[in-house]
mmCIF entry with sequence, helices, sheets and N, C-alpha, C, O atoms, coordinates in Angstrom:
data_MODEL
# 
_entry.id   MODEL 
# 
_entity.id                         1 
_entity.type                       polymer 
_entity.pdbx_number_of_molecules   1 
# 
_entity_poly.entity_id                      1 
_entity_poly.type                           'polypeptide(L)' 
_entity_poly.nstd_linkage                   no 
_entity_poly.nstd_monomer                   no 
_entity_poly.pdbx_seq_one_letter_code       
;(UNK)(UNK)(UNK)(UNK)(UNK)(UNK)(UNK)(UNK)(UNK)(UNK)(UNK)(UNK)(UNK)(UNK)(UNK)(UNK)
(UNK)(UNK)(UNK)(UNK)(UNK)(UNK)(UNK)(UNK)(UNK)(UNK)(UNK)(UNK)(UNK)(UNK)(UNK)(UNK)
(UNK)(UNK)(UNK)(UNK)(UNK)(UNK)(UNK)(UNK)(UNK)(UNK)(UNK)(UNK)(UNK)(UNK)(UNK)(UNK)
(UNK)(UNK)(UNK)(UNK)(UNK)(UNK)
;
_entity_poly.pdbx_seq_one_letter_code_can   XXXXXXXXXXXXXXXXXXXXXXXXXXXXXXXXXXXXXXXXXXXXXXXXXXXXXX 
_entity_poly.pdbx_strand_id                 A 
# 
loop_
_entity_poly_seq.entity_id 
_entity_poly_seq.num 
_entity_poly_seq.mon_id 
_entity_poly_seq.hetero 
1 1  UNK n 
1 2  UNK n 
1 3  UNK n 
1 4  UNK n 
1 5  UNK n 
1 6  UNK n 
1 7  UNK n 
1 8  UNK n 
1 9  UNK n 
1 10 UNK n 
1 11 UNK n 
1 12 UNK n 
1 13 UNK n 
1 14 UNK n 
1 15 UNK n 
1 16 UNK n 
1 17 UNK n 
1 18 UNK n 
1 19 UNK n 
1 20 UNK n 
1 21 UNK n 
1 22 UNK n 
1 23 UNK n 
1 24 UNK n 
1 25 UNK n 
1 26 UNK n 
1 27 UNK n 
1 28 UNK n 
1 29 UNK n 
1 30 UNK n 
1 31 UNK n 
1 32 UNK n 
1 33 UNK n 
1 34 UNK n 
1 35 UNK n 
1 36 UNK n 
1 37 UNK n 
1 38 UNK n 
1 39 UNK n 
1 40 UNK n 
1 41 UNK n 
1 42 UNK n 
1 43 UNK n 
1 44 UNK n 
1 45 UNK n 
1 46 UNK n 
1 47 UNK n 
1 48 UNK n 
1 49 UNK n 
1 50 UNK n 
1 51 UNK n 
1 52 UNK n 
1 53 UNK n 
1 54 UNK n 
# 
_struct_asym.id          A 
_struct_asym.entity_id   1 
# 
loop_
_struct_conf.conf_type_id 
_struct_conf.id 
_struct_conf.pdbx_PDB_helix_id 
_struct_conf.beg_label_comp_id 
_struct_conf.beg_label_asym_id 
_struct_conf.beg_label_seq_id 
_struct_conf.pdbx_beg_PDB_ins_code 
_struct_conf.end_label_comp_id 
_struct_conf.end_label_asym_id 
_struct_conf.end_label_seq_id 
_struct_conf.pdbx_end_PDB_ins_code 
_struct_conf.beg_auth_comp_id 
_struct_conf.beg_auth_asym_id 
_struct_conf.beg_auth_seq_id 
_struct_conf.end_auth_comp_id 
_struct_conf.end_auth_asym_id 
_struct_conf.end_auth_seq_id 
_struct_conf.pdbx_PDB_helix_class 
_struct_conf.details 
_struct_conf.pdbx_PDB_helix_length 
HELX_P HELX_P1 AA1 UNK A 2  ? UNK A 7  ? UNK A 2  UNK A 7  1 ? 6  
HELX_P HELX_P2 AA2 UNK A 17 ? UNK A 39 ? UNK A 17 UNK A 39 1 ? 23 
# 
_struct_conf_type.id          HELX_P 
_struct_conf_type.criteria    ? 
_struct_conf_type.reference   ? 
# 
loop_
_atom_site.group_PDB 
_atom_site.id 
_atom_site.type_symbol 
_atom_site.label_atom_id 
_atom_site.label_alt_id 
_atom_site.label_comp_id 
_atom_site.label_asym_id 
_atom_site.label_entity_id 
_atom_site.label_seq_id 
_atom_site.pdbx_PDB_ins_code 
_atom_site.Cartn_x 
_atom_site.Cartn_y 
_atom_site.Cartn_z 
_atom_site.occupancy 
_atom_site.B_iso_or_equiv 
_atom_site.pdbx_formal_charge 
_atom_site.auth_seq_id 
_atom_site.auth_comp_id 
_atom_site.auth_asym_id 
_atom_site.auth_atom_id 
_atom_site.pdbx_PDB_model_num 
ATOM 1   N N  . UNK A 1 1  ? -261.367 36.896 -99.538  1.00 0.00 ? 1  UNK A N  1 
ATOM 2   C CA . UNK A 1 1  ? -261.973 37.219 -100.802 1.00 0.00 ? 1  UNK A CA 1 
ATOM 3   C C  . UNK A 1 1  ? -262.697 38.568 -100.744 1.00 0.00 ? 1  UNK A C  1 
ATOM 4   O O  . UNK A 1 1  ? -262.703 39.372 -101.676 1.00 0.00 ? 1  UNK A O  1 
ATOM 5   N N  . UNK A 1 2  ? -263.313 38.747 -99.554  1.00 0.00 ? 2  UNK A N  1 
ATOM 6   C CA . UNK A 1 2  ? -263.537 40.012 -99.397  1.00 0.00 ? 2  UNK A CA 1 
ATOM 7   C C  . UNK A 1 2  ? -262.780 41.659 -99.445  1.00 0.00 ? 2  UNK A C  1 
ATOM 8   O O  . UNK A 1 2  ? -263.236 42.710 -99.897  1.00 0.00 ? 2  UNK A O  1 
ATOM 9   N N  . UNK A 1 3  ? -261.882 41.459 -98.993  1.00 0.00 ? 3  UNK A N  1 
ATOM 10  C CA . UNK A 1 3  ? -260.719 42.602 -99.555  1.00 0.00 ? 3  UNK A CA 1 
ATOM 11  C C  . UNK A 1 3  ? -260.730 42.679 -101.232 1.00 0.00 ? 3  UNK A C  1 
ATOM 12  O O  . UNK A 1 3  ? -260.842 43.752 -101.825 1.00 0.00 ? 3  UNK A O  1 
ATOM 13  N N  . UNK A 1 4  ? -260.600 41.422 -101.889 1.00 0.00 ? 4  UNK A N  1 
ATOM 14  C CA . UNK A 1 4  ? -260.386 41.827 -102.894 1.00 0.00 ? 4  UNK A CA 1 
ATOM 15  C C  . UNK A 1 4  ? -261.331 41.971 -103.529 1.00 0.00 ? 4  UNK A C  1 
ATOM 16  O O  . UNK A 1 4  ? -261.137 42.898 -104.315 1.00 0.00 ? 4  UNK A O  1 
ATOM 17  N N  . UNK A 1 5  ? -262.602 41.415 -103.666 1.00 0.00 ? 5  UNK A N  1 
ATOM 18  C CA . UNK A 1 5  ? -263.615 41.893 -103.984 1.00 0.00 ? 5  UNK A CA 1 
ATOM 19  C C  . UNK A 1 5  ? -264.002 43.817 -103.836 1.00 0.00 ? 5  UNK A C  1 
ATOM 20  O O  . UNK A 1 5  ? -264.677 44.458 -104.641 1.00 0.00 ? 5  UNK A O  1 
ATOM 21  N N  . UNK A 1 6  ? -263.447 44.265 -102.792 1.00 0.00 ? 6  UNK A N  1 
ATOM 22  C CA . UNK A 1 6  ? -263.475 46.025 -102.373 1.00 0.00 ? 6  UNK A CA 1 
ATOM 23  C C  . UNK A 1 6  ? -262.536 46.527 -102.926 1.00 0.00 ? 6  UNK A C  1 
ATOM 24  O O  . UNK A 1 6  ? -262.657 47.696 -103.292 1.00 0.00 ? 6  UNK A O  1 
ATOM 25  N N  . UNK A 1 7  ? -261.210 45.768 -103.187 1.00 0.00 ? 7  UNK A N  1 
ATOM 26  C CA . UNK A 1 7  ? -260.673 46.661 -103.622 1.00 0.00 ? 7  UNK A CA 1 
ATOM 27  C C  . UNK A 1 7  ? -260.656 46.621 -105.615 1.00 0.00 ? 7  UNK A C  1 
ATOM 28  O O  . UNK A 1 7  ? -260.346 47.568 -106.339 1.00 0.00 ? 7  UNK A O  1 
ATOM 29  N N  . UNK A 1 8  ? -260.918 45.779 -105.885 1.00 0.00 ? 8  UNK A N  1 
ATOM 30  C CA . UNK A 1 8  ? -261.423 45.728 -107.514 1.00 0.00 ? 8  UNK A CA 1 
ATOM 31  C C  . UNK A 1 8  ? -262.842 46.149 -107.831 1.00 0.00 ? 8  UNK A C  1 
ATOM 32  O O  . UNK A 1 8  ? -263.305 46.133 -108.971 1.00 0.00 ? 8  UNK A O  1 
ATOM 33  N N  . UNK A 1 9  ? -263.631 46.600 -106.540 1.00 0.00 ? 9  UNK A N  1 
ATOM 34  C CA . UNK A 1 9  ? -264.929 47.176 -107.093 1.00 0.00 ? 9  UNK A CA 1 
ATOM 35  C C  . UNK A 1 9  ? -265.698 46.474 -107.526 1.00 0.00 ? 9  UNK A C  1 
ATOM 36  O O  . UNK A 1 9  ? -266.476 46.916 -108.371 1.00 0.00 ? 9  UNK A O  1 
ATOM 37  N N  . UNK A 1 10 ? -265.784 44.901 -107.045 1.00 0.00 ? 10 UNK A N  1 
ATOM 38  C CA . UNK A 1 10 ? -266.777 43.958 -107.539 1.00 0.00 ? 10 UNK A CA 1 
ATOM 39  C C  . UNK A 1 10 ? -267.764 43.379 -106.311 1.00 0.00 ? 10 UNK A C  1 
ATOM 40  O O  . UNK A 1 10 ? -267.459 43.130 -105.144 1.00 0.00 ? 10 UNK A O  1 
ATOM 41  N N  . UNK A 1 11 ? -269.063 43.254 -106.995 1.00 0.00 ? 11 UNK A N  1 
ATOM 42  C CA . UNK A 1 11 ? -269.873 42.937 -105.746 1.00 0.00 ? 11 UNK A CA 1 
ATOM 43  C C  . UNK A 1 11 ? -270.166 41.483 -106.226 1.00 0.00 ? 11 UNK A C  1 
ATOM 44  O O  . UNK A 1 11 ? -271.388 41.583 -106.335 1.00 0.00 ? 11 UNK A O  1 
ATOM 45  N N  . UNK A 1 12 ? -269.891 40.242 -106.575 1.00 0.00 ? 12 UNK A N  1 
ATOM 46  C CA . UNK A 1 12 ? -270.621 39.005 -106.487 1.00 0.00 ? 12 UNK A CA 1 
ATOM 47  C C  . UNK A 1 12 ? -269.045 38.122 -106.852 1.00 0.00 ? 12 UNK A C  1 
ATOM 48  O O  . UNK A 1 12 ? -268.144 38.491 -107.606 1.00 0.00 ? 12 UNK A O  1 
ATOM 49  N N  . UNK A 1 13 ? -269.119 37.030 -106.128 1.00 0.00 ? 13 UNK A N  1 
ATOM 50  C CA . UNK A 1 13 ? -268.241 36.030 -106.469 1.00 0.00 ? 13 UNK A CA 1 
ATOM 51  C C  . UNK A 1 13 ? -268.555 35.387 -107.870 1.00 0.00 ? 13 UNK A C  1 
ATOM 52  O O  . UNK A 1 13 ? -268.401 34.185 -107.652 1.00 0.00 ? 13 UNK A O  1 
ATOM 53  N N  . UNK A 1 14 ? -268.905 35.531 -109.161 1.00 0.00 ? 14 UNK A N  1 
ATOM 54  C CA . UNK A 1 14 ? -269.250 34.778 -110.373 1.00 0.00 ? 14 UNK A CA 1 
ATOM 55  C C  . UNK A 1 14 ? -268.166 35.976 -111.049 1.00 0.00 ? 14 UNK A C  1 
ATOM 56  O O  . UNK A 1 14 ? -267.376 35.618 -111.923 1.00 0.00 ? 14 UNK A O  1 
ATOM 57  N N  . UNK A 1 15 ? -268.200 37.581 -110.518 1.00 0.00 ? 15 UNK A N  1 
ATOM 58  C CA . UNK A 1 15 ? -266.937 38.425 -111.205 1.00 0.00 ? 15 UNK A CA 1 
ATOM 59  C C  . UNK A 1 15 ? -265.748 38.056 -110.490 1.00 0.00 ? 15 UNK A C  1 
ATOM 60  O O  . UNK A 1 15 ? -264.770 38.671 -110.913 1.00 0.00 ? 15 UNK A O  1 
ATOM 61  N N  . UNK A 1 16 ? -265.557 37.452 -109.773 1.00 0.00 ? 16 UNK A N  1 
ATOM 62  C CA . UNK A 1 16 ? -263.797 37.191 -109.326 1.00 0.00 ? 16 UNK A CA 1 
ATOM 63  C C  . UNK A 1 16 ? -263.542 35.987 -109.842 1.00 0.00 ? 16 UNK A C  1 
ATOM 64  O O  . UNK A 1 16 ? -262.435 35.736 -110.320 1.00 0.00 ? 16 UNK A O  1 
ATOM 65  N N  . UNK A 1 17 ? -264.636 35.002 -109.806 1.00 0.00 ? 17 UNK A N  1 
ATOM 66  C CA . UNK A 1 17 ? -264.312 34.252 -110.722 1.00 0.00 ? 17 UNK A CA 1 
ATOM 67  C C  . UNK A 1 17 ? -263.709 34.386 -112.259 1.00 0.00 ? 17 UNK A C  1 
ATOM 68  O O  . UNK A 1 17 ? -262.625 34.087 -112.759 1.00 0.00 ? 17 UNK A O  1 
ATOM 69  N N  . UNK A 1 18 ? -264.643 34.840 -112.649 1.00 0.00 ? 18 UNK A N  1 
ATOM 70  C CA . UNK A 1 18 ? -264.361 35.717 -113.908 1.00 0.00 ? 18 UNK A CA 1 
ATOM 71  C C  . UNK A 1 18 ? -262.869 36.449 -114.384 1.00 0.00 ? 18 UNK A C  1 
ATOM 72  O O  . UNK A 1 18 ? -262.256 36.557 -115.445 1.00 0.00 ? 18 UNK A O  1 
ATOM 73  N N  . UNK A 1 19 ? -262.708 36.784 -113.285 1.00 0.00 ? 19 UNK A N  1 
ATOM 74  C CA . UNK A 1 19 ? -261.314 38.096 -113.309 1.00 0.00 ? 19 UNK A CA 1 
ATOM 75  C C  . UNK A 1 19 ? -260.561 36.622 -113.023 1.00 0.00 ? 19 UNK A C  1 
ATOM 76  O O  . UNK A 1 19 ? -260.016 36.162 -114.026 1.00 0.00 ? 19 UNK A O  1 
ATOM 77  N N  . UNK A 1 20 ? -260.475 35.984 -112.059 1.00 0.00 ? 20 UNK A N  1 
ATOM 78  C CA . UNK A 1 20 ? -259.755 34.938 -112.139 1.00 0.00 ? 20 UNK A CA 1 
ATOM 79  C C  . UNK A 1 20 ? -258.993 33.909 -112.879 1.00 0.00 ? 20 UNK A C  1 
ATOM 80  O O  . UNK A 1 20 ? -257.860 33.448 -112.742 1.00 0.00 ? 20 UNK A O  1 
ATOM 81  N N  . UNK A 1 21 ? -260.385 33.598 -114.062 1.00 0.00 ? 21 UNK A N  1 
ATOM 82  C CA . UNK A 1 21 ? -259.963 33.016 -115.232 1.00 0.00 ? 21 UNK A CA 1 
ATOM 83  C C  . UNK A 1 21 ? -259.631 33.515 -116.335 1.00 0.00 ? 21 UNK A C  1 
ATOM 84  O O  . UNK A 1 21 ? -259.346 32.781 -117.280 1.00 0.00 ? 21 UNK A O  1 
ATOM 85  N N  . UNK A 1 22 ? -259.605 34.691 -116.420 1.00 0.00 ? 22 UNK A N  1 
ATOM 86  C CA . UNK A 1 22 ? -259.121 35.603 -117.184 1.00 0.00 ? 22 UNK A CA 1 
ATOM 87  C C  . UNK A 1 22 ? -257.233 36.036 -117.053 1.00 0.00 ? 22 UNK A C  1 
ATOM 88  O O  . UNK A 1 22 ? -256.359 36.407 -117.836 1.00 0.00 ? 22 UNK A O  1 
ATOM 89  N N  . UNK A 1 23 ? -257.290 35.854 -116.223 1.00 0.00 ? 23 UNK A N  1 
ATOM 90  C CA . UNK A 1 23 ? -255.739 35.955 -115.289 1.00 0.00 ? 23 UNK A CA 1 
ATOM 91  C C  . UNK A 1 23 ? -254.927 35.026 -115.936 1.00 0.00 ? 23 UNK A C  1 
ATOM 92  O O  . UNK A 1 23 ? -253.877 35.132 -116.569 1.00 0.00 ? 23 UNK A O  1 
ATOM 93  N N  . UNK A 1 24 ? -255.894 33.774 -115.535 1.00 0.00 ? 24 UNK A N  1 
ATOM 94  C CA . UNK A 1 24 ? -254.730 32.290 -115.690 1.00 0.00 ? 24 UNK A CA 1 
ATOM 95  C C  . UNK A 1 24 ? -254.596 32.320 -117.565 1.00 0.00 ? 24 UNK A C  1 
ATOM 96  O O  . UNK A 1 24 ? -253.531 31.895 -118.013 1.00 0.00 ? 24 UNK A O  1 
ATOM 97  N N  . UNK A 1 25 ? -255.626 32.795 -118.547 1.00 0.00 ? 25 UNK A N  1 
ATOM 98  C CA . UNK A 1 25 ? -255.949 32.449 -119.655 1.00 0.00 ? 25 UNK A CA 1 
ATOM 99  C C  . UNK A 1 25 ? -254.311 33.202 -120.346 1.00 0.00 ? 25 UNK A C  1 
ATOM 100 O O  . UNK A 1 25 ? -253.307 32.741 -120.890 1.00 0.00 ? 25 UNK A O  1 
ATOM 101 N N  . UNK A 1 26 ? -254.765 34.495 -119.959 1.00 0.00 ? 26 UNK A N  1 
ATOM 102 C CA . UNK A 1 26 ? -253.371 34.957 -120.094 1.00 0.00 ? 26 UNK A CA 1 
ATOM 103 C C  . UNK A 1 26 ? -252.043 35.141 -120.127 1.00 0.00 ? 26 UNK A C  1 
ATOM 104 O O  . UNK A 1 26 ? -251.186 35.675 -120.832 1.00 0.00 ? 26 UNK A O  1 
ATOM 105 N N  . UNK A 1 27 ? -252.198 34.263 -118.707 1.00 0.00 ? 27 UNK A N  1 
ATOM 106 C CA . UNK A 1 27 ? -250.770 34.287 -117.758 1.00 0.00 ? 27 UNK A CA 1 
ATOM 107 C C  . UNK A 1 27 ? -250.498 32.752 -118.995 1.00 0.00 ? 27 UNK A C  1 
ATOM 108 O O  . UNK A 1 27 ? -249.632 32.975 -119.842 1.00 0.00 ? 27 UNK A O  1 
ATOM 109 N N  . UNK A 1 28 ? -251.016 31.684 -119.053 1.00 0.00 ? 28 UNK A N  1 
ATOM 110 C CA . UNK A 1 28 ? -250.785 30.833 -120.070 1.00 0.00 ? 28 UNK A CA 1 
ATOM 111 C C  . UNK A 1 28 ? -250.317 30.998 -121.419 1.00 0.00 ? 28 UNK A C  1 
ATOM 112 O O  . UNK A 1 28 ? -249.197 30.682 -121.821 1.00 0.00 ? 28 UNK A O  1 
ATOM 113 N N  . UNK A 1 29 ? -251.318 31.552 -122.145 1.00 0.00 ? 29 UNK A N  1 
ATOM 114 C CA . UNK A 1 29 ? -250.975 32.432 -123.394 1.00 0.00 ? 29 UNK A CA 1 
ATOM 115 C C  . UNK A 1 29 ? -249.444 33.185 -123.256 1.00 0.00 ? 29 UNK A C  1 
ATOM 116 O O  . UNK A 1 29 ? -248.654 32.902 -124.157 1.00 0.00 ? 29 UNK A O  1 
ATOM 117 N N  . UNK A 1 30 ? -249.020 34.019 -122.311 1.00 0.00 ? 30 UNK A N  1 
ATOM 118 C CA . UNK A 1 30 ? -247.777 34.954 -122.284 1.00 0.00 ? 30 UNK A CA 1 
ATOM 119 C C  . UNK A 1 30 ? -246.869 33.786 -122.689 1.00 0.00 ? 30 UNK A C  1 
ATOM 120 O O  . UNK A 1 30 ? -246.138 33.650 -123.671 1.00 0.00 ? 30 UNK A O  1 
ATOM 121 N N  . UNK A 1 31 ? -247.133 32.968 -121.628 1.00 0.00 ? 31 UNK A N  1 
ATOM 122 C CA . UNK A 1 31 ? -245.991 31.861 -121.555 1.00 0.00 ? 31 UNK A CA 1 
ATOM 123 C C  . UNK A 1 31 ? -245.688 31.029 -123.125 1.00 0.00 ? 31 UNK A C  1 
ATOM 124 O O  . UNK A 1 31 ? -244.587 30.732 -123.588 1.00 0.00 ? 31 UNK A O  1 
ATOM 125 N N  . UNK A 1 32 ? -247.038 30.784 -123.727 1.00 0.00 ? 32 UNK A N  1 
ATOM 126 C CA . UNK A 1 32 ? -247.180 30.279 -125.021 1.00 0.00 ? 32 UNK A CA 1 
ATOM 127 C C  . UNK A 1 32 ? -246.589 30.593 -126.073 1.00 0.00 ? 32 UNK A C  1 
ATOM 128 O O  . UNK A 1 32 ? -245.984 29.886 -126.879 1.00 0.00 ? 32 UNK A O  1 
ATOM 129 N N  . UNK A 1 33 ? -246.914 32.460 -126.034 1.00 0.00 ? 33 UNK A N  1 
ATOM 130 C CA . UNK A 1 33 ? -246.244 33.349 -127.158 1.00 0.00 ? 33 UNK A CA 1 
ATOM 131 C C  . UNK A 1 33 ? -244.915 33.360 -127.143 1.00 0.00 ? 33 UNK A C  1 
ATOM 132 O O  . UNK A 1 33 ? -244.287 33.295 -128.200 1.00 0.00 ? 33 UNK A O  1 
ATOM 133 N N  . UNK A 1 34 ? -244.186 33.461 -125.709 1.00 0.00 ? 34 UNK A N  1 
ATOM 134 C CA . UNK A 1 34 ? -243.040 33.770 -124.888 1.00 0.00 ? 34 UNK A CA 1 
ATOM 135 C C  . UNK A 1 34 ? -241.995 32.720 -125.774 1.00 0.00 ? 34 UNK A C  1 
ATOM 136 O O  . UNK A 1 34 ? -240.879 33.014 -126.202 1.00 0.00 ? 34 UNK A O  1 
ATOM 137 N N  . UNK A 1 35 ? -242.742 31.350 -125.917 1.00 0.00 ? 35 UNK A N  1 
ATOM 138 C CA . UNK A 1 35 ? -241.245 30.195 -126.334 1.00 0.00 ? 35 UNK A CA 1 
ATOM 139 C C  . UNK A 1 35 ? -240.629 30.374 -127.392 1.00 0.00 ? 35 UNK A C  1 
ATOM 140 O O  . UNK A 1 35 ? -239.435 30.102 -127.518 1.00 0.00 ? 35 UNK A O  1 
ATOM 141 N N  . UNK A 1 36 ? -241.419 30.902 -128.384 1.00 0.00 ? 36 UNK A N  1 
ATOM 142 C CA . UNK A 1 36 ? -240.609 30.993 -129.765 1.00 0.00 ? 36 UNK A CA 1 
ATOM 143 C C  . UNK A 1 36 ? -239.528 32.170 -129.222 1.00 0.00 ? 36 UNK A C  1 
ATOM 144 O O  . UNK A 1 36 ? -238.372 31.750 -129.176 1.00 0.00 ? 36 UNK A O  1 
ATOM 145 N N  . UNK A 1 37 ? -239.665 33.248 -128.900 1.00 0.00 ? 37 UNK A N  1 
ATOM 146 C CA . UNK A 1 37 ? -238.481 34.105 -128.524 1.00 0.00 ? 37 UNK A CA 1 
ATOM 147 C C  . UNK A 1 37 ? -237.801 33.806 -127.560 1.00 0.00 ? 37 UNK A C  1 
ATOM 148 O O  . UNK A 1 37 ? -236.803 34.518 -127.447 1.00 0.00 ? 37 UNK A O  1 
ATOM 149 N N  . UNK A 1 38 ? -237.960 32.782 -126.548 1.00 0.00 ? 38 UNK A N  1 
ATOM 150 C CA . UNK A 1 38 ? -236.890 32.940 -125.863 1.00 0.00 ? 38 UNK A CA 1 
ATOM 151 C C  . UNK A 1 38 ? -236.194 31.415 -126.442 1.00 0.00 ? 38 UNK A C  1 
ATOM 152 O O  . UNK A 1 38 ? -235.125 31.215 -125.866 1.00 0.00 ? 38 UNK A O  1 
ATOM 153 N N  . UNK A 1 39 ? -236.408 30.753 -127.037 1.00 0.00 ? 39 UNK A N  1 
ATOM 154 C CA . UNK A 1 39 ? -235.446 29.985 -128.149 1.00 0.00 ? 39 UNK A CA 1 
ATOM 155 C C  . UNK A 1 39 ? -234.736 30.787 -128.870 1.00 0.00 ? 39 UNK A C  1 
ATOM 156 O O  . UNK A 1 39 ? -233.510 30.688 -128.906 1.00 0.00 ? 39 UNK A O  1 
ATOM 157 N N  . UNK A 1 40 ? -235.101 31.284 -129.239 1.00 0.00 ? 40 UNK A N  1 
ATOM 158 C CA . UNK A 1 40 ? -233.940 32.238 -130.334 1.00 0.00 ? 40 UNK A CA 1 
ATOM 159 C C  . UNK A 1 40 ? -232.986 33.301 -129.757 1.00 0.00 ? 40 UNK A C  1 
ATOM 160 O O  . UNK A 1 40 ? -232.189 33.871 -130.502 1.00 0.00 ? 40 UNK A O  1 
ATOM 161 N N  . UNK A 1 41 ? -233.046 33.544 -128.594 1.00 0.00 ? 41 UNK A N  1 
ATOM 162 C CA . UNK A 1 41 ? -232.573 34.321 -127.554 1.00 0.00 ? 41 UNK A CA 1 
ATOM 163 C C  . UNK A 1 41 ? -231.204 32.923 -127.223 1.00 0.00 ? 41 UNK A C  1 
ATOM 164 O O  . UNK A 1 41 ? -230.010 33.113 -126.992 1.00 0.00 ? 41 UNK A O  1 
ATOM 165 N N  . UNK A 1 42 ? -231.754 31.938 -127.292 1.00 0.00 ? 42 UNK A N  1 
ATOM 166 C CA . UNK A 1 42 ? -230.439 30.250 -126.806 1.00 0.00 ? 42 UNK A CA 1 
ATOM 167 C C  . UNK A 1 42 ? -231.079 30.367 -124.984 1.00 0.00 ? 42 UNK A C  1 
ATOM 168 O O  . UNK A 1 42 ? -230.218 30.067 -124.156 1.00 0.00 ? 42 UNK A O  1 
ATOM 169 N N  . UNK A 1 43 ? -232.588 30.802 -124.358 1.00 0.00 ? 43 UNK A N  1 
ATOM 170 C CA . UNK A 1 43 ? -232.833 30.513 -123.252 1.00 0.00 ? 43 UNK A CA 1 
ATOM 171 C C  . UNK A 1 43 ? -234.063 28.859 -123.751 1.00 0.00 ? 43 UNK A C  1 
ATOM 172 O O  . UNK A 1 43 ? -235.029 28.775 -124.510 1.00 0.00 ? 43 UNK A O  1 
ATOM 173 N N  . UNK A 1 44 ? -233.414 27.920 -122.940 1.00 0.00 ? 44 UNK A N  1 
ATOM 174 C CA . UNK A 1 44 ? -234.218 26.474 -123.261 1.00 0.00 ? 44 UNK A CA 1 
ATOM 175 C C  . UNK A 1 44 ? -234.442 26.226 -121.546 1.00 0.00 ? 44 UNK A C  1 
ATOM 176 O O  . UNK A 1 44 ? -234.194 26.672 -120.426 1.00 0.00 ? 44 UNK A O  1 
ATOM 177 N N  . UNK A 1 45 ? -234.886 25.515 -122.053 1.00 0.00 ? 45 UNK A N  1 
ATOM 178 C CA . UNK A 1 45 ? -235.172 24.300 -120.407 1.00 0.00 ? 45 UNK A CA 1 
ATOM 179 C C  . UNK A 1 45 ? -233.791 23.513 -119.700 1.00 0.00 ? 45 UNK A C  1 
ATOM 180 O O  . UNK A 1 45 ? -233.469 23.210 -118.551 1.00 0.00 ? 45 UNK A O  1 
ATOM 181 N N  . UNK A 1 46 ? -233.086 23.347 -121.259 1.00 0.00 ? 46 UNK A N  1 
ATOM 182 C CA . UNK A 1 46 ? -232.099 22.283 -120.570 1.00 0.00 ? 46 UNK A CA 1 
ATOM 183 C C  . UNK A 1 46 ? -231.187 22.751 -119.801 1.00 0.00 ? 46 UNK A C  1 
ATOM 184 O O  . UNK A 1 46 ? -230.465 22.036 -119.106 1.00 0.00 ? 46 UNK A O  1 
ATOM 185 N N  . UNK A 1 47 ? -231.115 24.338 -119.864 1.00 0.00 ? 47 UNK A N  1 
ATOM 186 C CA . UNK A 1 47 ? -229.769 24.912 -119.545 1.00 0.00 ? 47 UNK A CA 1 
ATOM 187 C C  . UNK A 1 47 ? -229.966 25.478 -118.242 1.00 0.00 ? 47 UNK A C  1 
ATOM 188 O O  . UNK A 1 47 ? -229.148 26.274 -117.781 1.00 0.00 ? 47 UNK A O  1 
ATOM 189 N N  . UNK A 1 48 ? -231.188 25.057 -117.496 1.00 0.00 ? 48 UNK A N  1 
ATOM 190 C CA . UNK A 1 48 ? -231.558 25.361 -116.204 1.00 0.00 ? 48 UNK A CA 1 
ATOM 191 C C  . UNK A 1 48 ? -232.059 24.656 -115.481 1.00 0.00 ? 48 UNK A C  1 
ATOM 192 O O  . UNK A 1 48 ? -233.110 24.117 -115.829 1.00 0.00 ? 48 UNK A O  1 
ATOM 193 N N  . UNK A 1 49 ? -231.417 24.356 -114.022 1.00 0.00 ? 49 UNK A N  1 
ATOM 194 C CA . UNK A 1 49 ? -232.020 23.124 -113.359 1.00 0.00 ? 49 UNK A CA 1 
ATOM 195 C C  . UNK A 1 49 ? -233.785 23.031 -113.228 1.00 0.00 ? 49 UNK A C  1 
ATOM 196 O O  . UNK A 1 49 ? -234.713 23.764 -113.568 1.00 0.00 ? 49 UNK A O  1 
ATOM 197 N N  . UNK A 1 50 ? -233.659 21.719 -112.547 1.00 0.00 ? 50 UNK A N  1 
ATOM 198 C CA . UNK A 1 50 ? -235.224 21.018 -112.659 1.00 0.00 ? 50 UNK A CA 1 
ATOM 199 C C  . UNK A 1 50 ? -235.975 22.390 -111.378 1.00 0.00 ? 50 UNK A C  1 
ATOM 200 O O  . UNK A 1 50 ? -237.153 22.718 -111.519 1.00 0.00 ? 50 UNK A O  1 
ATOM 201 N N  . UNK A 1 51 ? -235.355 22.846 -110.559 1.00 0.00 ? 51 UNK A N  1 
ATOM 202 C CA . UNK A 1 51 ? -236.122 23.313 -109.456 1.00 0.00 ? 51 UNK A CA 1 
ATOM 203 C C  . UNK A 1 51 ? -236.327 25.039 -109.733 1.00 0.00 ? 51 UNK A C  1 
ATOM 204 O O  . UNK A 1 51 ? -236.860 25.878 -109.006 1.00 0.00 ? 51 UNK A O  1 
ATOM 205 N N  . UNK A 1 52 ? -235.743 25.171 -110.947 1.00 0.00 ? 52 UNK A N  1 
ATOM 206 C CA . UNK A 1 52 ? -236.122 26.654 -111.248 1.00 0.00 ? 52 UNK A CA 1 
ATOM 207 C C  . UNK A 1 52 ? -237.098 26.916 -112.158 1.00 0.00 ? 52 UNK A C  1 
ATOM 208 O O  . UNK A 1 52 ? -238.027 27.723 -112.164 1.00 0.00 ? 52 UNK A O  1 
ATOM 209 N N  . UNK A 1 53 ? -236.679 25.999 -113.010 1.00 0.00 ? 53 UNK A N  1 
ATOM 210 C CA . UNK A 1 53 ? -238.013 25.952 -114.853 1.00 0.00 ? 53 UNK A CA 1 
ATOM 211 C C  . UNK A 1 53 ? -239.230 25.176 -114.403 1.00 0.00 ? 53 UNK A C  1 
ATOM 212 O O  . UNK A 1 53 ? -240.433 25.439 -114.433 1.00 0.00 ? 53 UNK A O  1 
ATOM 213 N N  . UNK A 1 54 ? -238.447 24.004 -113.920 1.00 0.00 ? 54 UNK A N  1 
ATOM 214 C CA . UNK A 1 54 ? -239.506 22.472 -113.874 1.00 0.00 ? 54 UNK A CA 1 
ATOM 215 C C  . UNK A 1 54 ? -240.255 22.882 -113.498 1.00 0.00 ? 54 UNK A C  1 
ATOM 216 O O  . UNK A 1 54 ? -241.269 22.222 -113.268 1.00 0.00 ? 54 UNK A O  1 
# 
């Protein structure tokens, strides 16, 4: 945790936290916005096995 703490320029673990949950909030959201277009594109779940999507 220390590397990354130096190399993002943060001094207290409550900001990596921070940057952390900020990450996942997003990385969720992308995925959220992401389904309506890639339906209409014909990319679904079904058309790809369980160990790549699932």
């Amino acid at each position: 945790m220390q590397r990354l703490k130096e190399r993002w320029g943060i001094s207290s673990n409550f900001q990596l936290i921070i940057i952390f949950f900020v990450f996942a909030i997003t990385g969720s959201s992308s995925v959220y916005v992401a389904k309506p277009f890639l339906n209409l594109i014909g990319l679904q779940q079904s058309n790809f096995p369980d160990a790549w999507w699932g």
